[in-house]
N, C-alpha and C positions, 0 to 999 in steps of 0.2 A: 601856606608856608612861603609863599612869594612875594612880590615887591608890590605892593598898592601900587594901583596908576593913581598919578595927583589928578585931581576934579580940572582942574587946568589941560589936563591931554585926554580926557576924555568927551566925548559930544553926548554928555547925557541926554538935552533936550531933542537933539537928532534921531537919539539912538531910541526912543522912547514912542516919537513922530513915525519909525520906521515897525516898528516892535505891533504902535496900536492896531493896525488892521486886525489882529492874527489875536487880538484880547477877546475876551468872553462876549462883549457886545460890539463887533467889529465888525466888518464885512466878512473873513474871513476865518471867521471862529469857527464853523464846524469843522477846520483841518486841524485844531490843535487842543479843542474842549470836547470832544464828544462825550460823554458821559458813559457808552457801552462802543466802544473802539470796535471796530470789525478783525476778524483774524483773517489776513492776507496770504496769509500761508498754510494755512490749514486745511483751509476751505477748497470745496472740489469743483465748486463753480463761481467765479466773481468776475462781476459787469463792473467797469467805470465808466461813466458817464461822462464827456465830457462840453454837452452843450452847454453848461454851466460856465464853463470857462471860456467858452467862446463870446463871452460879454467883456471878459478881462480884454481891457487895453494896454496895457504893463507888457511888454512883449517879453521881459526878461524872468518875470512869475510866470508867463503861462507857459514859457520854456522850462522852466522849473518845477513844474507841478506834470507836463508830459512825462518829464525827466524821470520823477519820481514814481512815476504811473508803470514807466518801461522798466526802472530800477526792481523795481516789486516783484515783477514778474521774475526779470531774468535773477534774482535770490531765490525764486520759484524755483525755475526750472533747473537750477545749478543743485541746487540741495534736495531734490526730490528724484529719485531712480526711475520713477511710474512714467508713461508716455503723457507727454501737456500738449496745449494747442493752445495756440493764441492765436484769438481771430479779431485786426481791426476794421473795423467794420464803417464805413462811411465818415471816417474822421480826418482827411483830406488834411484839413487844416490844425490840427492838432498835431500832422507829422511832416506832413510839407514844409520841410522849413530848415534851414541851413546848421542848426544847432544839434535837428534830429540823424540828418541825415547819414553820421559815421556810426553813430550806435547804432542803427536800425540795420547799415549795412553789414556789422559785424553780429549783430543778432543771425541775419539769415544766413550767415556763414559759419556761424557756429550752434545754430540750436540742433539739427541733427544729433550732433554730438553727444546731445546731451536728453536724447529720446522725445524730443520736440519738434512740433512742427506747426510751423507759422504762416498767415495765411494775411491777403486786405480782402475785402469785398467794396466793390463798388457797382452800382447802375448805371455810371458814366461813364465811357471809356475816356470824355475830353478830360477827367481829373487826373489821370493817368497823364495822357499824352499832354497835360501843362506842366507838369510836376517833374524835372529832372531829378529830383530828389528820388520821387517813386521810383523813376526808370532803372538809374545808376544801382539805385541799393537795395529794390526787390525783382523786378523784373529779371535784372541778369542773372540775379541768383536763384530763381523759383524753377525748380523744375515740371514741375505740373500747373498745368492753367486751364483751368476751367473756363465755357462761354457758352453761355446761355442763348435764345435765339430771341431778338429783341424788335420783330419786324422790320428789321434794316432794309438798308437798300445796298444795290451793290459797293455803291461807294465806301457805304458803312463797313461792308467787310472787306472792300481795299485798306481801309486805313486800321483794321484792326489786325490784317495780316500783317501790314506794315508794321506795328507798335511792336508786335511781338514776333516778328520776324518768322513768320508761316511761311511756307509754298504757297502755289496755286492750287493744289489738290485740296490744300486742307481751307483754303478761301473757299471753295468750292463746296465743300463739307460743311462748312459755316452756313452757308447759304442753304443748303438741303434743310436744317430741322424745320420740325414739325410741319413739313410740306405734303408727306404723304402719311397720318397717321393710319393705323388700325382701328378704324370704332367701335371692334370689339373689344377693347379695353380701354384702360382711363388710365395716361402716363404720359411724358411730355420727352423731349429729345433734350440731350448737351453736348457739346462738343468738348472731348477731353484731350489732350496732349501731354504725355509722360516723356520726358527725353524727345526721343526723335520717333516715335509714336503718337498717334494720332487716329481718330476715329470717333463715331456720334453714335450713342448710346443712349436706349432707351431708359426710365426714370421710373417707378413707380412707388408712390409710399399708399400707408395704411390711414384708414381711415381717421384713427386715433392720432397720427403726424399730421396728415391734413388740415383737422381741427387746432393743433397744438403749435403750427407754425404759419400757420394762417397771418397776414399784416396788415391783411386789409380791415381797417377798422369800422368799415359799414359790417363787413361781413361778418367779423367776429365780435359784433357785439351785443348778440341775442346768448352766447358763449359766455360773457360776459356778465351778464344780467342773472343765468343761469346758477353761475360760480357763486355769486354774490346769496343768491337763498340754500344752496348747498352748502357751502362751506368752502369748498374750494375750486380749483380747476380742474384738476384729476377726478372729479368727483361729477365734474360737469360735461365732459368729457365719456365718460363712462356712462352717465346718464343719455347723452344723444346715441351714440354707438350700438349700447343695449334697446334702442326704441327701435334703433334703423336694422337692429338683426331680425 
């Protein structure tokens, strides 16, 4: 019911150059042809992945497709009552970056709100301390911080006290785990901090967690092989458990 644009004011050949990535045999066709579409909202567990994009050199798509990745959720977490968690996990580069960094901050200032709770994990504490991005918009907002004991050295836990602004009590707590375990059991130490608490607590999961979050890929991969003539994981899983009782 409206006014045709004349072929004269429009950039068809542009618009078409712009459009083909995203066609059926494009580079990025699985964002816009899938044939069985995933439900992002329904579903009670979804992974993104995003080493995939970390090939895009388009810095303004791969802002765009983060975008879209944080969009998704936070539709999650606003229209669902039930308690969510979002954990990004090792993706540094996917959120480090000047586009993400007001949404991420208002995310962690507002998901409580909304029975969520949002978390990064990293192995590196220097991804952190390069990243003003992380500092500004989760750090100062995170009240609980977990820290694992990673054979540092002292200086390791000066500069981690530092980051996150500890005393020396709880530098010193840092330094304790797994220094004097029990060998009558099988459990690891962490150091936790809620508000202005603080303390190193023992860890211990089951057998079935062990095998089931296991990372190390030499290890789990007779696990692996197992699942494959079973059926499944659970299945495989169940099968070592049941031999080891």
């Amino acid at each position: 019911g409206g006014t045709p644009v004349p072929p004269a004011d429009f950039p068809t050949n542009r618009s078409l150059r712009a459009i083909d990535p995203y066609s059926s045999t494009g580079t990025f066709s699985f964002l816009l042809n899938d044939p069985d579409p995933k439900d992002l909202f329904e579903s009670r567990f979804t992974v993104f992945e995003v080493d995939r994009l970390s090939q895009v050199s388009d810095k303004v798509f791969y802002s765009l497709c983060i975008l879209c990745i944080l969009h998704a959720f936070d539709t999650k977490m606003r229209s669902s009552d039930a308690f969510k968690l979002m954990v990004i996990e090792e993706a540094w580069k996917a959120i480090a970056n000047e586009t993400m960094a007001p949404y991420l901050r208002g995310l962690w200032k507002t998901a409580r709100k909304f029975q969520t709770s949002a978390m990064v994990v990293t192995q590196q504490i220097s991804d952190i301390m390069s990243s003003e991005v992380i500092s500004d918009a989760i750090l100062k907002n995170s009240d609980v911080k977990f820290i694992l004991e990673k054979n540092g050295t002292a200086e390791d836990a000066d500069a981690i006290a530092t980051l996150f602004g500890l005393p020396s009590t709880d530098r010193d707590l840092i330094l304790s785990m797994n220094r004097s375990l029990n060998p009558a059991y099988r459990y690891r130490e962490v150091f936790i901090r809620w508000n202005d608490r603080s303390g190193v607590y023992a860890t211990e999961v089951s057998t079935e967690e062990a095998l089931a979050f296991e990372s190390d890929k030499v290890k789990k991969k007779p696990l692996y092989e197992l699942a494959r003539r079973l059926g499944s994981i659970r299945d495989a899983i169940d099968a070592v458990t049941s031999a080891g009782s």
